[in-house]
C-alpha positions as CSV (number, residue, x, y, z in Angstrom):
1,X,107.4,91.6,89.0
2,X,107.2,88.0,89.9
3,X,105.7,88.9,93.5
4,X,103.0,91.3,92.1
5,X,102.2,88.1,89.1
6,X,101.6,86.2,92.4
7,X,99.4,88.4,93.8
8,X,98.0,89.1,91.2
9,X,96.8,84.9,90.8
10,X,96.6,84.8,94.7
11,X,93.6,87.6,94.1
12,X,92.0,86.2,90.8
13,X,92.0,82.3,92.6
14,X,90.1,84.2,95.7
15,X,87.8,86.5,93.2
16,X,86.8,83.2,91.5
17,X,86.1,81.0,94.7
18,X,83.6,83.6,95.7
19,X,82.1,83.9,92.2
20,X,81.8,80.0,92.3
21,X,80.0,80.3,95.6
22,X,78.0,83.1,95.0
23,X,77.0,81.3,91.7
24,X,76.7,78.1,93.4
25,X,74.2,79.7,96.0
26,X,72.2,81.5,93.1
27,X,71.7,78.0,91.7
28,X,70.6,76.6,94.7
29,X,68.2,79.2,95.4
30,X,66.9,78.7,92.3
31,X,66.5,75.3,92.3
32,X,64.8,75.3,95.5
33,X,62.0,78.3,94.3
34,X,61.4,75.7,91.7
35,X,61.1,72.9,93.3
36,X,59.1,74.8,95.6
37,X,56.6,75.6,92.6
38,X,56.3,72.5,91.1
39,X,55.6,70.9,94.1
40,X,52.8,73.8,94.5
41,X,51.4,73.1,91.2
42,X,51.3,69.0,92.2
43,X,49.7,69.1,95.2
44,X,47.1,71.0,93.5
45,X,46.7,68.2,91.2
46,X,46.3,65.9,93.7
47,X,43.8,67.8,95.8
48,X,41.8,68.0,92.6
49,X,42.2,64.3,92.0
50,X,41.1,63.4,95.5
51,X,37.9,65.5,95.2
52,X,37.0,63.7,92.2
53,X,37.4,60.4,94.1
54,X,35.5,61.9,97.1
55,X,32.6,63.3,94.4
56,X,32.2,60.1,92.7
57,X,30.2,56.8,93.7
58,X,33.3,55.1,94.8
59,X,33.1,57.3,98.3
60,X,34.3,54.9,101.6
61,X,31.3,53.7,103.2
62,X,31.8,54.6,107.0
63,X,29.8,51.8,108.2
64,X,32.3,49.8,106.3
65,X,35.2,51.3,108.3
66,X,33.6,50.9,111.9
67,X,32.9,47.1,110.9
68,X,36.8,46.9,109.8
69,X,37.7,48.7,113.6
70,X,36.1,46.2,115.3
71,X,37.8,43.5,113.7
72,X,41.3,45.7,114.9
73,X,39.4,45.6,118.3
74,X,39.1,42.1,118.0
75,X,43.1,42.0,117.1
76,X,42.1,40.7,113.7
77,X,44.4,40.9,111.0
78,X,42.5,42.6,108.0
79,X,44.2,42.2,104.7
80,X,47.8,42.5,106.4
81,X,46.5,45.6,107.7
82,X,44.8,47.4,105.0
83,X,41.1,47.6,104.6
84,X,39.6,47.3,101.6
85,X,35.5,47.7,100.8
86,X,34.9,45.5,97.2
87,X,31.1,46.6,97.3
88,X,32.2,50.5,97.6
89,X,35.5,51.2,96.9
90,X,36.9,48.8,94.3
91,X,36.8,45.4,92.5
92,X,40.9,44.8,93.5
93,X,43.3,47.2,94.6
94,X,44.9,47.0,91.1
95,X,41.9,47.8,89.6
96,X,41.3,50.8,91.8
97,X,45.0,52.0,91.1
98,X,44.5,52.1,87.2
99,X,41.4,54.3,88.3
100,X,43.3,56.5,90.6
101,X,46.4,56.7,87.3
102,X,43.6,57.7,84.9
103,X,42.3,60.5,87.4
104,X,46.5,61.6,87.7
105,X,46.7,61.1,84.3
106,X,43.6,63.1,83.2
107,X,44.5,65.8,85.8
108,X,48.1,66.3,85.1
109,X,47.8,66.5,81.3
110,X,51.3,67.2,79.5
111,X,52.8,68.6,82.5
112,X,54.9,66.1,82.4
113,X,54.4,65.4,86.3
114,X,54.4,61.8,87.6
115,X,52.7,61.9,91.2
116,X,52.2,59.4,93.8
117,X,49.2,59.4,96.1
118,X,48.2,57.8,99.4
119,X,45.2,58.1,101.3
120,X,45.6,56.2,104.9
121,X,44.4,56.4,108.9
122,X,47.2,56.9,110.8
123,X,45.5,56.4,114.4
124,X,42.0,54.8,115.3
125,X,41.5,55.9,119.5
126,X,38.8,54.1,120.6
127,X,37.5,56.4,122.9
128,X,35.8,54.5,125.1
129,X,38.4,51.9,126.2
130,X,40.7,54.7,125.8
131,X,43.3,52.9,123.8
132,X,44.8,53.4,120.1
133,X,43.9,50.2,118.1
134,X,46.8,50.6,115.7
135,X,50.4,49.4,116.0
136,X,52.9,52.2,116.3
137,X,54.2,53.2,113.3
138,X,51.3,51.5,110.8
139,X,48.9,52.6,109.4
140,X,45.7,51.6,107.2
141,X,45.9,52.5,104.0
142,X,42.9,53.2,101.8
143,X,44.0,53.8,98.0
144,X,47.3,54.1,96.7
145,X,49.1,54.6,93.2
146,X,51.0,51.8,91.9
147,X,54.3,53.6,92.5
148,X,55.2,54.2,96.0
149,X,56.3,57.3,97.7
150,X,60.1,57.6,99.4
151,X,59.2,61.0,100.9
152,X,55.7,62.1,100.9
153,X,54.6,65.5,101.0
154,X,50.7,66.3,103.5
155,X,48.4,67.1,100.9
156,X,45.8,67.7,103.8
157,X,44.9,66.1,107.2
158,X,41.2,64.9,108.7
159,X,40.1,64.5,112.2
160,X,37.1,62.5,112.6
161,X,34.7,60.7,115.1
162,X,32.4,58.1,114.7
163,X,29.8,57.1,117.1
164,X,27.7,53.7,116.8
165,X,25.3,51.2,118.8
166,X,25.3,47.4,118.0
167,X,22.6,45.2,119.8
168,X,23.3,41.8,120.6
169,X,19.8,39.9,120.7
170,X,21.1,36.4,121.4
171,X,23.0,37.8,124.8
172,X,20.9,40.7,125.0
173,X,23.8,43.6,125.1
174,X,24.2,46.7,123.6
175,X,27.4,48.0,122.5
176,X,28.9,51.5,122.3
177,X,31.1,52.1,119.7
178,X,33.1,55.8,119.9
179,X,36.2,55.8,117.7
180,X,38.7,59.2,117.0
181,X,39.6,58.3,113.4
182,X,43.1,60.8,112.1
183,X,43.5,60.4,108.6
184,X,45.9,61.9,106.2
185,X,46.4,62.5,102.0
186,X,49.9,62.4,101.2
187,X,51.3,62.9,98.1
188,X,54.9,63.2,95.8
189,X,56.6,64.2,92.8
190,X,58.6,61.3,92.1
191,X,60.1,63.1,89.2
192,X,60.9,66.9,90.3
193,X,64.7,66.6,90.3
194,X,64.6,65.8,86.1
195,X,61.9,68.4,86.0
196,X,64.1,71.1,87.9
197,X,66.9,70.9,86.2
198,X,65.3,71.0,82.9
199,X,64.2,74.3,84.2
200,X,67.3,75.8,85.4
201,X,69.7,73.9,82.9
202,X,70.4,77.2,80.8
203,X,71.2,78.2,84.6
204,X,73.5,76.3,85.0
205,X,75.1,76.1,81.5
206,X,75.2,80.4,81.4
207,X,77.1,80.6,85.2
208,X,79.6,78.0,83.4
209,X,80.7,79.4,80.4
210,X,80.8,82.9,82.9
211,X,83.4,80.7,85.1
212,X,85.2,79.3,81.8
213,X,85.1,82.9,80.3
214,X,86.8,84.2,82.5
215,X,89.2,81.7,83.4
216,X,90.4,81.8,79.5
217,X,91.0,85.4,80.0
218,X,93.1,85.3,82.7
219,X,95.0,82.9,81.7
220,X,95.9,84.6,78.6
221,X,96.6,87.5,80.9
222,X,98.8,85.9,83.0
223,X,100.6,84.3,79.6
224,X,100.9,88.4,77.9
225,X,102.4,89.5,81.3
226,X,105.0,86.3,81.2
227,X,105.8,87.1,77.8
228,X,106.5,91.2,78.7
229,X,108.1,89.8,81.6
230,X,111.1,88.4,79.9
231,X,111.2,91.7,77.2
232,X,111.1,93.4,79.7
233,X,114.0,91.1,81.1
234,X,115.6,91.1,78.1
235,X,116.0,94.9,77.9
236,X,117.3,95.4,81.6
237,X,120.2,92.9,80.0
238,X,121.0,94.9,76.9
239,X,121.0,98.1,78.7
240,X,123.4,96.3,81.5
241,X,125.4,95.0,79.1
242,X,125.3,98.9,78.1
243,X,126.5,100.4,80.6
244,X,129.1,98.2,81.7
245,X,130.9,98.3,78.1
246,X,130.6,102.0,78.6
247,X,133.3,101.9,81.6
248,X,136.2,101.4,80.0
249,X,136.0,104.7,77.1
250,X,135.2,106.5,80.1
251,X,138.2,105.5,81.5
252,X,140.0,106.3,78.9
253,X,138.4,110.0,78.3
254,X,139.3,110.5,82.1
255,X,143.1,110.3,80.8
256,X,142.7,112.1,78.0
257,X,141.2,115.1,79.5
258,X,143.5,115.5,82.0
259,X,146.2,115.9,79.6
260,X,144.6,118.5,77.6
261,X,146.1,122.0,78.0
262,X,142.6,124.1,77.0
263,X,141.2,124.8,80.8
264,X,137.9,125.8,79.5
265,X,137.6,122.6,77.0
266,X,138.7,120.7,80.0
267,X,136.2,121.9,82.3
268,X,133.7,121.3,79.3
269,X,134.9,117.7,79.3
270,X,134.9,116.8,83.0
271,X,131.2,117.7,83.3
272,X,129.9,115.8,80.6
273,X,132.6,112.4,81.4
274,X,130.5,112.7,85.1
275,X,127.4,113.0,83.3
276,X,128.2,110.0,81.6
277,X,129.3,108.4,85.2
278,X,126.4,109.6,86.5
279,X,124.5,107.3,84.0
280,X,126.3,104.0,84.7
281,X,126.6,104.6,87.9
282,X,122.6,104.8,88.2
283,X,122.4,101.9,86.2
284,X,125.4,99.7,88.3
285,X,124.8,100.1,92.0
286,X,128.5,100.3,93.7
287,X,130.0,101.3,96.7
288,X,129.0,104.5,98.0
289,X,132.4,104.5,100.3
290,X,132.7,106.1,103.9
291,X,132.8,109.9,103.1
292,X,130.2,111.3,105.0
293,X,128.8,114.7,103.8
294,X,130.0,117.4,105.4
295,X,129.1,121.3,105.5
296,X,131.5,122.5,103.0
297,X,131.0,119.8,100.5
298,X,127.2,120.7,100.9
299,X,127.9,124.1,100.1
300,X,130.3,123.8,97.3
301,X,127.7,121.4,95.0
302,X,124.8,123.4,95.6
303,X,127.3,126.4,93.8
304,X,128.6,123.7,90.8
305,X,124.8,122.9,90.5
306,X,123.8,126.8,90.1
307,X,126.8,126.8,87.5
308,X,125.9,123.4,85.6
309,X,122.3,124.9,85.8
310,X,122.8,128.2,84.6
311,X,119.3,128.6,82.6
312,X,117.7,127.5,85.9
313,X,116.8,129.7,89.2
314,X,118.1,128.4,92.2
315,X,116.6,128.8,95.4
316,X,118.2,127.5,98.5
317,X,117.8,126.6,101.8
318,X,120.5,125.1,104.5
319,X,120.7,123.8,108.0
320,X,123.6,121.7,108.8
321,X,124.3,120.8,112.3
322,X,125.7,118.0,111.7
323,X,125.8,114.4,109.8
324,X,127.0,110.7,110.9
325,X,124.7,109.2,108.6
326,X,124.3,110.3,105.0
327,X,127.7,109.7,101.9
328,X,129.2,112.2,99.9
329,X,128.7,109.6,97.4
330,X,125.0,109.0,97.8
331,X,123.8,112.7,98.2
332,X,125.1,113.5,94.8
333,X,123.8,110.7,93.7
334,X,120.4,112.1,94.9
335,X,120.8,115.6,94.3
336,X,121.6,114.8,91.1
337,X,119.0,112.8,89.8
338,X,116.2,114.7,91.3
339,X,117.6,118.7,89.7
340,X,118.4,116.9,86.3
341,X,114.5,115.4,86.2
342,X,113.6,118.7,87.3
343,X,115.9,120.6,84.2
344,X,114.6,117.9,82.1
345,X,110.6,118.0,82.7
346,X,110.1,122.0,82.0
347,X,111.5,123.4,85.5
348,X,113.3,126.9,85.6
349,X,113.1,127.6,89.0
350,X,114.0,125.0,91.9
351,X,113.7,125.6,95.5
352,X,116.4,123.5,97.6
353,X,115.9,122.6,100.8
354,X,118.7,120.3,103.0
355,X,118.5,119.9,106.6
356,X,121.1,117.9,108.4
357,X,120.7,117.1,111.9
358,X,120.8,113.6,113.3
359,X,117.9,113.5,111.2
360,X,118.0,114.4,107.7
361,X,115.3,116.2,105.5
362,X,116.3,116.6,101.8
363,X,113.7,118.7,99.1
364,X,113.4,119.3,96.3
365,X,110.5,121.2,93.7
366,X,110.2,122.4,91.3
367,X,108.2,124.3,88.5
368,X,108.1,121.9,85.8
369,X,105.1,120.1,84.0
370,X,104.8,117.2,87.3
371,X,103.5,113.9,87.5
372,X,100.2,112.5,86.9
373,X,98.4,111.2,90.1
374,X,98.2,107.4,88.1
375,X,101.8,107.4,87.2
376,X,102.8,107.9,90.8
377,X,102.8,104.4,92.1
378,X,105.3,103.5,89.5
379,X,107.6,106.6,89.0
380,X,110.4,104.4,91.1
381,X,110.3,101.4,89.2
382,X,113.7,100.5,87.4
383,X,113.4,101.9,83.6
384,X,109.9,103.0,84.0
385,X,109.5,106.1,82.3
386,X,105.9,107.7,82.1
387,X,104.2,107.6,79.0
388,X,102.9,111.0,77.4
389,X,103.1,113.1,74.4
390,X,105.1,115.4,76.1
391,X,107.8,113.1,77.5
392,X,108.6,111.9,73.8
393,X,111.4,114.6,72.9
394,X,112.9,114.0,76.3
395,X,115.9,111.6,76.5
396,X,116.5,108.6,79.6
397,X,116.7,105.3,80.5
398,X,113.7,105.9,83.4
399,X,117.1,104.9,85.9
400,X,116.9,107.9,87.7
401,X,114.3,108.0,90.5
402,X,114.9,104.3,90.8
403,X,118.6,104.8,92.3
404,X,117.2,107.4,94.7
405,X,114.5,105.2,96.2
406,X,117.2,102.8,96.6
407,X,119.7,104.9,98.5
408,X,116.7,106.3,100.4
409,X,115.9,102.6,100.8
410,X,119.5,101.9,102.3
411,X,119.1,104.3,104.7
412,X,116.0,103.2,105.8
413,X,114.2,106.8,104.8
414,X,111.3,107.3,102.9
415,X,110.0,109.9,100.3
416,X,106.8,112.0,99.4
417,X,105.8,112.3,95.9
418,X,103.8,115.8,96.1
419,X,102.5,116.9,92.4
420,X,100.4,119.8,91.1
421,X,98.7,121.0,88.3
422,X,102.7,122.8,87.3
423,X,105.6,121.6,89.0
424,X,106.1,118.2,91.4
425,X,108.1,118.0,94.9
426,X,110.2,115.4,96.3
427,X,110.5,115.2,100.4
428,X,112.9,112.9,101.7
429,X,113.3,112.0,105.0
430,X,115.9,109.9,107.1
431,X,115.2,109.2,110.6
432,X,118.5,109.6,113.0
433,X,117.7,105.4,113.5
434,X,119.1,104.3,110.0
């Protein structure tokens, strides 16, 4: 019982790792289609926000730009590297980042979204010098928000050339100008994490109380089984205690009997006191001895069996050639068990079948009212008797087939449980190795 508890936790502890990962995955899927949507819902904000900036009079004066890549040319530092245009643009780059959070601000509404926006030029190639006027790795940055990006997202990208001619009248020279300008709009939901789980929190909160649920249950489980465990524990005690109490009037009776001068009350006597034998013995395992079975032993307890039996048809068949394996003792013990079920459960005809060889095949069926298909697995547990309406009138401990699975064991052997719709057959077979 103990082993099958421990399987039993060994397979719930396995069952719930893979609900926790299966969960687990669900909630990352889900947290990434989110994510993956709210991101989709700012970048359209901020493609919206950055048309209005292109559509209104604050639009970045080209000529402005050229005049700020010449100074790069130059090597001039402008504005630590960022270009700003006062007469286009803005006043102050604080004041054109108030402009560019009312624009977010109008735009996003009560989404609740707080985006960060950066328009730069990653790469000025002057084209005629063929060389790249910005360092590696900066880049100029037109308007920003206040709040700074840690992983921006490409909102969209812009390739574009510009293509001038400056004249010099005091040393008489004109001056190509052909720059390949790359520019990018990047852009980031600073707050999607808070915003994700908001969305999948009764997620999360309904694949927990699933986990919880169900670890409650089985551990109430396991506690029920515990508890049945030690009644059941409890009872295999008693019935012990039982049976061992039960040795000594038997003992006595034995005496008894013998002395009595009635042969037909004696006889009477001797069959139910090895009834009762029969009973402790099935209950108390003890030494089977070193009798083997032989032909005439066979024989003679397949005719007291037809006598005990009388009510009961009898058919048999033998083959003995021989036997250096199988007790006396333990082949009554068999026989036994398996024609009293069979007298027991409805049976009025029993077919017989014993061949010994050096290996033996022992079977027995019967007629009777069988075994259910789901009772099967447990017909050969110690005191497990199987529960129907029509089992209540009939009387045992549920012993029986559990002391011949265990001599069957000892030898090594196994047995076929074979039931029908009316009557059930038991096939035992021990291999000439045991």
């Amino acid at each position: 019982m103990n082993r099958k508890r421990n399987a039993t936790v060994i397979l719930f502890t396995l069952s719930l790792l893979v609900l926790v990962v299966l969960q687990g995955y669900y909630l990352y899927n889900s947290y990434r289609l989110e994510e993956k949507e709210l991101n989709r819902q700012a970048k359209i904000i901020a493609e919206k926000t950055q048309q209005m900036i292109e559509d209104s009079e604050t639009a970045i004066s080209e000529d402005k730009l050229v005049g700020d890549f010449e100074k790069l040319k130059k090597g001039i530092t402008i504005q630590k590297e960022k270009i700003t245009h006062p007469e286009k643009l803005y006043r102050s780059e604080a004041a054109y980042s108030r402009k560019l959070e009312e624009l977010l601000k109008r735009n996003t509404g009560n989404s609740g979204f707080q985006i960060a926006m950066r328009n730069e030029i990653y790469s000025v190639f002057d084209d005629i010098r063929k060389q790249e006027l910005l360092p590696e790795k900066r880049s100029i940055v037109l308007y920003q928000t206040i709040r700074k990006m840690e992983q921006p997202m490409v909102v969209q990208e812009g390739k574009w050339t510009s293509r001038q001619t400056s004249n010099d009248t005091d040393r008489n020279v004109n001056e190509k100008n052909d720059y390949l300008v790359k520019s990018k709009l990047t852009f980031q939901l600073l707050n999607i994490r808070s915003l994700v789980f908001k969305k999948i929190i009764p997620l999360i909160m309904i694949s927990l109380l699933i986990i919880i649920l169900i670890i409650i249950l089985f551990y109430k489980s396991i506690r029920n089984l515990r508890r049945q465990e030690q009644k059941t524990a409890q009872l295999h005690t008693t019935i012990d205690s039982i049976a061992h109490e039960l040795n000594t009037p038997i003992t006595t009776l034995k005496f008894s009997v013998a002395q009595s001068a009635d042969p037909a009350a004696r006889a009477l006597l001797e069959r139910q006191i090895r009834r009762l034998e029969n009973i402790v013995s099935s209950i108390h395992t003890y030494d089977s001895g070193n009798v083997l079975m032989n032909e005439n032993d066979l024989t003679a307890y397949l005719t007291d069996a037809e006598k005990q039996f009388d009510k009961i048809i009898f058919t048999t068949v033998l083959s003995f050639s021989g036997n250096a394996l199988l007790s006396h003792h333990d082949f009554r013990q068999v026989m036994d068990n398996l024609i009293d079920n069979s007298s027991k459960y409805g049976a009025d005809k029993i077919k017989v079948s014993v061949m010994m060889d050096k290996k033996i095949e022992i079977e027995v069926s019967d007629n009777g009212i069988g075994i259910p298909e789901e009772e099967k697995p447990h017909i050969f547990d110690k005191y497990y008797r199987i529960t129907r309406d029509g089992n209540r009138h009939i009387s045992g401990l549920g012993v029986g087939l559990f002391l011949v699975k265990s001599i069957v064991d000892k030898y090594k052997g196994h047995i076929i449980v074979t039931s029908q719709e009316k009557g059930v057959s038991f096939k035992i077979t021990i291999p000439d190795e045991a």
